[in-house]
C-alpha positions in Angstrom: -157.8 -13.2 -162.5 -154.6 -14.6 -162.5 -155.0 -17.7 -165.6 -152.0 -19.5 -164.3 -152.8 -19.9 -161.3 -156.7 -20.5 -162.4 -154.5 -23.5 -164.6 -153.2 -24.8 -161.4 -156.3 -25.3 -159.2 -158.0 -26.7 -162.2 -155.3 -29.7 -162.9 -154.9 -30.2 -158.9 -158.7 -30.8 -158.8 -158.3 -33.1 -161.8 -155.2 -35.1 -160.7 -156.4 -35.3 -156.9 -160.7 -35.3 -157.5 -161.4 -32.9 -155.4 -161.7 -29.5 -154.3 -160.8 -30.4 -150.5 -157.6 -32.1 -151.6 -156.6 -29.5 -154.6 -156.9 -26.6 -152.2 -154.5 -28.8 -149.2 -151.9 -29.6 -152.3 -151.9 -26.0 -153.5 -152.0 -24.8 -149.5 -155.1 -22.9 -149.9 -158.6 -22.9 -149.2 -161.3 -25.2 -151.0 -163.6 -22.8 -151.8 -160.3 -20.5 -153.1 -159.6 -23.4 -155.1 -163.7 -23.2 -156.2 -163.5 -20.1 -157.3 -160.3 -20.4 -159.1 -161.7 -23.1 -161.3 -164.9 -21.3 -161.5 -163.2 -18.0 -162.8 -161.7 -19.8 -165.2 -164.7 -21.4 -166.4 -166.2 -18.0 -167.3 -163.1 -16.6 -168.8 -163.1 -19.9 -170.9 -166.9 -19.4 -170.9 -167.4 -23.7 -171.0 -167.9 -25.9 -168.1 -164.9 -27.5 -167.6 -165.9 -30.1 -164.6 -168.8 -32.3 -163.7 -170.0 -31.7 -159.9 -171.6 -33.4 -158.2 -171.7 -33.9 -153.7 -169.3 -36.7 -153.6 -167.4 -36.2 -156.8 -165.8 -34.3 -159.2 -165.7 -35.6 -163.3 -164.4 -34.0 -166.4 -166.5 -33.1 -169.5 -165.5 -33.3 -172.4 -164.4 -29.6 -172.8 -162.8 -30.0 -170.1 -161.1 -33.6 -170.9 -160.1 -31.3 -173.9 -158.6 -28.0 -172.0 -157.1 -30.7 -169.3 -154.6 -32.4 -171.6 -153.3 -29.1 -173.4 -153.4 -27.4 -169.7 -150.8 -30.1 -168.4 -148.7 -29.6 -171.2 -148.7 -26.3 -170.7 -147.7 -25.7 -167.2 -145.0 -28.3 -167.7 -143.5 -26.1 -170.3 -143.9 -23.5 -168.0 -142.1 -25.1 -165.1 -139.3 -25.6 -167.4 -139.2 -22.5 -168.9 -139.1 -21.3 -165.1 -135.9 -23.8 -164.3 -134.4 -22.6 -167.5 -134.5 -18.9 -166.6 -133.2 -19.9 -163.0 -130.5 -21.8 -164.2 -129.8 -18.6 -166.6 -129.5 -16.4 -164.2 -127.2 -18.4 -162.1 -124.7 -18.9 -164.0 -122.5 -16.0 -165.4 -122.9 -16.2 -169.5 -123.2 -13.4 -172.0 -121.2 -10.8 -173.5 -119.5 -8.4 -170.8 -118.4 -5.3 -172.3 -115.9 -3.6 -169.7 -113.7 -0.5 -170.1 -110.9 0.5 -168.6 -107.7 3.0 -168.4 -105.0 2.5 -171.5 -102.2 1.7 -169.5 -103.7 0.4 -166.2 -105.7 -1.9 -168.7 -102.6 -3.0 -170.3 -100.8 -3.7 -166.9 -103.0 -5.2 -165.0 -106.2 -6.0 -166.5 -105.6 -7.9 -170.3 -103.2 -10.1 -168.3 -106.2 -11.8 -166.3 -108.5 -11.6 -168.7 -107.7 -15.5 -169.5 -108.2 -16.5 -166.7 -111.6 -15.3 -165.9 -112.4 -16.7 -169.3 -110.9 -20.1 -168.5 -113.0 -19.8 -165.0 -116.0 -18.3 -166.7 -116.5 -20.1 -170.4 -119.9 -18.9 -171.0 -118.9 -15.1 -170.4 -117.4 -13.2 -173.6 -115.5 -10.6 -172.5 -115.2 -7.1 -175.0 -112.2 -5.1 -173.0 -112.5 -1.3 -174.6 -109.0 0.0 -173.4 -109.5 4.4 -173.3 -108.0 7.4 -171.4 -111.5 8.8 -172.2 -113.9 9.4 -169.4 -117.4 6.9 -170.6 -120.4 7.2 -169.9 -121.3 3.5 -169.0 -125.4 3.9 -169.8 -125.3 5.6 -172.8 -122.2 3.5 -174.6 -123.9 0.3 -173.4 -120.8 -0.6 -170.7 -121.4 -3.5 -168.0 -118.2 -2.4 -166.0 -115.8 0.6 -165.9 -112.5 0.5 -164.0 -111.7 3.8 -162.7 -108.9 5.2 -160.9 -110.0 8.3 -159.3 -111.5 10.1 -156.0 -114.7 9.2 -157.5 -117.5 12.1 -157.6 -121.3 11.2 -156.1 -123.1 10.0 -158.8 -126.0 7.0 -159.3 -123.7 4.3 -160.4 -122.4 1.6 -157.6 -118.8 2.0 -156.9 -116.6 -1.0 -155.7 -113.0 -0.2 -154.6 -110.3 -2.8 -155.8 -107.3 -1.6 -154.7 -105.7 1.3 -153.1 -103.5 3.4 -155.0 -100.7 6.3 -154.5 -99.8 9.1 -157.0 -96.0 10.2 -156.4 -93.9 13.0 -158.1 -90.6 10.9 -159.5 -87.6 11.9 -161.1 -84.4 9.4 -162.2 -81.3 10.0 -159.2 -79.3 11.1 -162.5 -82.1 14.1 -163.0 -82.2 15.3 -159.5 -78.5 14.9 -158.9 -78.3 17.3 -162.2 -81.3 19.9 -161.0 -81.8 19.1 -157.6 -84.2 17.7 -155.4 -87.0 19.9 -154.9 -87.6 20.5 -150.7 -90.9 22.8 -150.9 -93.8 22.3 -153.9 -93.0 25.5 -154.7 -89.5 24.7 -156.1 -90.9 22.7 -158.9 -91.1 26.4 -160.3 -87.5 25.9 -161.5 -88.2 22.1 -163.1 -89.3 20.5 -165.6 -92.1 18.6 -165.3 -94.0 16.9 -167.6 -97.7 16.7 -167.7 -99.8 13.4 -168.1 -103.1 15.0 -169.6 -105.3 12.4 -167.7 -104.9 14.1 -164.4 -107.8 16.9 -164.1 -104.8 18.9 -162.2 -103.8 19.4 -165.5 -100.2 22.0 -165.3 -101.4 22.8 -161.5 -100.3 20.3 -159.3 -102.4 20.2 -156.1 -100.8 19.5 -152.6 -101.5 19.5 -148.7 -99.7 21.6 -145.9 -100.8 21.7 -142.4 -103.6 20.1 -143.6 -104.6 22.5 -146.5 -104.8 21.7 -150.1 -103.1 24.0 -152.2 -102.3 24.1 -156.0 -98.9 25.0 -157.8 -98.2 26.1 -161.6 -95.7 23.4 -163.0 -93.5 24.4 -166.7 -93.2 21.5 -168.8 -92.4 21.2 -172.6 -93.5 18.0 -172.7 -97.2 16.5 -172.4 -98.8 12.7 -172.9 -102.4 11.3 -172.1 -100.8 8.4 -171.6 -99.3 6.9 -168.0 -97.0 4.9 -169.7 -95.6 7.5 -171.4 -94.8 9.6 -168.8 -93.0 7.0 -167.2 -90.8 6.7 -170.0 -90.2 10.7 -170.5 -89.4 10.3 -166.5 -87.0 7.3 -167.0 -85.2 9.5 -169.9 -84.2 12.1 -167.4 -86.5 14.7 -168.9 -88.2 16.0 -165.7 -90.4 15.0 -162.6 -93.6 13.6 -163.3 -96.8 13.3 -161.5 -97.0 8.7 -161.4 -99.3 6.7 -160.4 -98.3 4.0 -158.4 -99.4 1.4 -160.6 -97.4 2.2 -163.2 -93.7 2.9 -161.3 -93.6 0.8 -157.9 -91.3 -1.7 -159.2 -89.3 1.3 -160.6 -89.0 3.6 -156.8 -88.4 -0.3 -155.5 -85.4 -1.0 -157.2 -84.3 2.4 -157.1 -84.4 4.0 -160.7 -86.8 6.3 -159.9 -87.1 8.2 -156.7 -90.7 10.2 -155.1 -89.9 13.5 -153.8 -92.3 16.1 -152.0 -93.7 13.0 -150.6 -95.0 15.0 -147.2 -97.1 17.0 -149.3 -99.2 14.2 -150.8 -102.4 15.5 -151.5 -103.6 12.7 -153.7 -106.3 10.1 -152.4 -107.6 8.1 -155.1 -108.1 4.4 -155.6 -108.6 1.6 -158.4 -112.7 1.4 -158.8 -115.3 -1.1 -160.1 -118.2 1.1 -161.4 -121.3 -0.4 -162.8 -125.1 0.7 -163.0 -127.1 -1.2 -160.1 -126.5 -3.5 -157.0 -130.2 -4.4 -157.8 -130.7 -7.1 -160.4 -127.4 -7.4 -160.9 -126.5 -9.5 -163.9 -124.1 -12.6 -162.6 -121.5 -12.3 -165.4 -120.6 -8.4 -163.7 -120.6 -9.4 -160.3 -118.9 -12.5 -161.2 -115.9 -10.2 -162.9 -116.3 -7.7 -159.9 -115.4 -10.0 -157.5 -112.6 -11.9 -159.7 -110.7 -8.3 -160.5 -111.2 -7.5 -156.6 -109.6 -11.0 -155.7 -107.3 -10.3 -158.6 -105.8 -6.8 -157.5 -105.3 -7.4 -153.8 -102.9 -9.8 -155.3 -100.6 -7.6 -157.8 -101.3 -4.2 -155.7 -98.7 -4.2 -152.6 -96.8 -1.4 -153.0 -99.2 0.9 -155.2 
């Protein structure tokens, strides 16, 4: 027995006085709506209505269980609008994480805006070179920038994104521009820790990957970082484009070895589920994707 709906066929029988007309209002049967009233006569075990061939009449029980019934299935109707209206609208505390330096770049600065678009949303932005685990640390939304591996959480791709090998012109007029991967033997290169490649570099020729030991005395888990070792003529460095497009734009820092990209990786929205998905994370999903297909030509 569903009471609720036992509530329902009881007040419609009440409010229009009879069974013919509560089952039409309630678009269902009149002897459904008979036996919906009568169930809920024996789970109340009172008589709740008088009947009779050519009408229908409370007693007093029933006059009782009619008033408190009303009242109760208009709280429930706007309990049911509130939740509607809750799930609507973004609101809530949205705890994302995200990349130190990509974060710092790119994400921090919009994070205003979506405020100022989104009032009821708190945002907690948890800025870490560390890879999280969004279920068990209790994350809404990770931003990764990877070749993502299979996995059960929803991935939703932002914005493309190149990794280059850079050096400053002064560097490579001093030790040369590397023609072959294999030269970077004789270089220094420095290592940004966040790159699984670690100090083997991976590359592609004639279509096959291949990987190459690099020598470097100095090594940072931080993007930024390497970008200023790089800009301090201390060696080639692998970059992601993120972080040095404006610098190879202007000049100060040059990609070499670029036909042997083997790189393919991109700026990601991860969260848990597409189903149920709270509004406050799809609404920041789809702001950060509108977001970085503005700031990401030349990535």
């Amino acid at each position: 027995m569903n009471l609720v709906e036992c509530m329902k066929a009881f007040t419609a029988v009440v409010e229009t006085g009879s069974f013919t007309k509560a089952g039409e209002r309630l678009d269902t049967s009149k002897t459904l709506a008979s036996k919906k009233v009568q169930a809920l006569e024996n789970h109340l075990g009172t008589r709740l209505l008088h009947r009779t061939t050519r009408s229908v009449s409370l007693t007093e029980p029933g006059r009782i269980y009619h008033d408190r019934c009303v009242q109760l299935l208009d709280d429930l109707e706007e309990l049911e609008g509130l939740m509607q209206n809750q799930v609507a609208t973004p609101r809530g505390r949205l705890s994302v994480t995200a990349p130190t330096t990509f974060g710092e770049m790119y994400l921090a600065p919009c994070m205003p805006e979506f405020r100022r678009r989104y009032p009821e949303v708190s945002v907690d932005l948890s800025l870490t070179d560390r890879h999280v685990d969004l279920v068990e640390e209790g994350f809404d939304v990770a931003v990764r920038i990877a070749d993502l591996p299979n996995s059960s959480l929803i991935a939703r791709k932002l914005a493309p994104t190149s990794v280059h090998i850079c050096a400053t012109p002064d560097y490579l007029a001093l030790s040369g521009v590397p023609e072959h991967p294999r030269d970077l033997t004789s270089h220094q290169c420095i290592v940004d820790t966040n790159f699984k490649s670690g100090t083997s570099w991976p590359f592609r020729e004639n279509g096959e990957k291949f990987s190459v030991p690099i020598i470097g005395a100095l090594s940072v888990n931080s993007a930024r970082a390497v970008k200023e070792f790089v800009m301090a003529n201390a060696g080639l460095a692998l970059c992601p484009g993120y972080t040095v497009h404006e610098e190879i734009r202007s000049g100060a820092l040059v990609p070499v070895l670029t036909e042997f990209n083997a790189f393919e990786i991109g700026v990601h929205a991860v969260f848990n589920s597409k189903r149920n998905l709270a509004p406050k994370v799809r609404a920041f999903v789809d702001f950060l994707a509108v977001e970085m297909a503005s700031v990401s030509d030349g990535w």
